[in-house]
N, C-alpha and C positions, 0 to 999 in steps of 0.2 A: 504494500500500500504506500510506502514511502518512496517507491520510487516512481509510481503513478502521480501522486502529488506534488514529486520534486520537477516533474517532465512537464507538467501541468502550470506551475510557477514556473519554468524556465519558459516552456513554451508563451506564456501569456505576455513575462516580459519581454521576450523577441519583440513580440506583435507590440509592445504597447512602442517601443521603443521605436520601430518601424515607424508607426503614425507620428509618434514627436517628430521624428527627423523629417516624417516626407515622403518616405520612400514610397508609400501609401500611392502617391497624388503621380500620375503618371505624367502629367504637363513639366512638374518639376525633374522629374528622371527626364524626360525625352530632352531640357533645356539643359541637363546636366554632359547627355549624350551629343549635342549639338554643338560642336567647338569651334564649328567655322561661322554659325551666325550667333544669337544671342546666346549665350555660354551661362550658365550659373554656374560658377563652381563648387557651389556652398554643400554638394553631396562627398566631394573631394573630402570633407573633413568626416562627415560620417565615415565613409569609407577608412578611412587614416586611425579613427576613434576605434571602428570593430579589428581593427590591425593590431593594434596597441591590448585590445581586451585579451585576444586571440591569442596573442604569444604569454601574457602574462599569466595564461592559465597554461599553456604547455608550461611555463617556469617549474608552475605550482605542480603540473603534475608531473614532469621528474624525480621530484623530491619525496613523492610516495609512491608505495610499489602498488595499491591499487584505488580506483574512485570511492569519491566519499559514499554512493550510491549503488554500486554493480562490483561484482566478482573482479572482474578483469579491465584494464584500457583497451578500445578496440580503434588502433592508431591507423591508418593505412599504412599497405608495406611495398604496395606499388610505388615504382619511380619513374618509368621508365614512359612514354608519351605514344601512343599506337594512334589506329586510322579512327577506330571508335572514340577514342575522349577529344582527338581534334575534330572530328564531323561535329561531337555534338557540344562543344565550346561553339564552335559558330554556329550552328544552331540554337543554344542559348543565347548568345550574343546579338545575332538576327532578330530573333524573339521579343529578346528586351527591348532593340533599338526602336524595333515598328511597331510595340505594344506598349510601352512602357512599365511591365510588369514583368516581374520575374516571379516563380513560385510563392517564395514566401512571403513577400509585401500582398500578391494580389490575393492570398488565402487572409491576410488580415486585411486586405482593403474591404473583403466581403460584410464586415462588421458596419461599415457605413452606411450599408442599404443600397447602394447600386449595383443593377446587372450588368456592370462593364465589368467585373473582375469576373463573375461565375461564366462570361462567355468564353475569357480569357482561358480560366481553369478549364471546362468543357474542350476545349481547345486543344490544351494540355495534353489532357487525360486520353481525346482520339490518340494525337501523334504518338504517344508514348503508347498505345494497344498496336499503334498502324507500324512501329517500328521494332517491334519484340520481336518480328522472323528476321531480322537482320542478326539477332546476337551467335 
């Protein structure tokens, strides 16, 4: 139960931290994407801020041999770059730029009440059935 509830609070604060920043509002992503005309860079420091979060928990969790919550660390052990994770970086890439959503903001932008994100996710969720005979 504890670790439902820890996933639960993590996951919720993603999402709230998401709509502080923005990331939520697909206008702001697309003007963040847009460098050759009006440029916001103000997602540049979100981005820099989840950078900073990101390694300071790998710090933390060197220094212990297992999570506060789970049996084991489950780190990736891949390094190495194939045709599968380059196709589908620009395909996520592509995605974001002409949608202004990426999974996770458009699963918390659903909390707003608009059907721009669940068409988004809908979306998603074909491609990712339409592309399982590839693996």
């Amino acid at each position: 139960m504890v670790i439902v509830v820890t996933a639960f609070l993590a996951g919720l604060l993603f999402g709230v931290g998401l709509a502080v920043s923005q990331m939520i509002n697909p206008e702001k992503v697309l003007a963040f994407l847009d460098i050759s005309g009006d440029w916001d860079p103000s997602l540049a420091l979100v981005m820099g801020a989840a950078l900073v979060v990101s390694a300071l928990g790998y710090q933390v969790a060197k220094g212990r041999s297992r999570p506060f919550f789970a049996g084991a660390f489950q780190l990736p052990t891949r390094r190495d770059i194939d045709w599968r994770l380059a196709v589908g970086a620009l395909v996520f890439g592509a995605g974001w730029g002409l949608a202004g959503y990426c999974p996770g903001p458009a699963i918390a932008a659903v909390s707003i009440g608009t059907t721009e994100p669940l068409y988004f996710l809908a979306a998603m969720l074909l491609g990712s059935l339409a592309a399982r005979p590839l693996k």
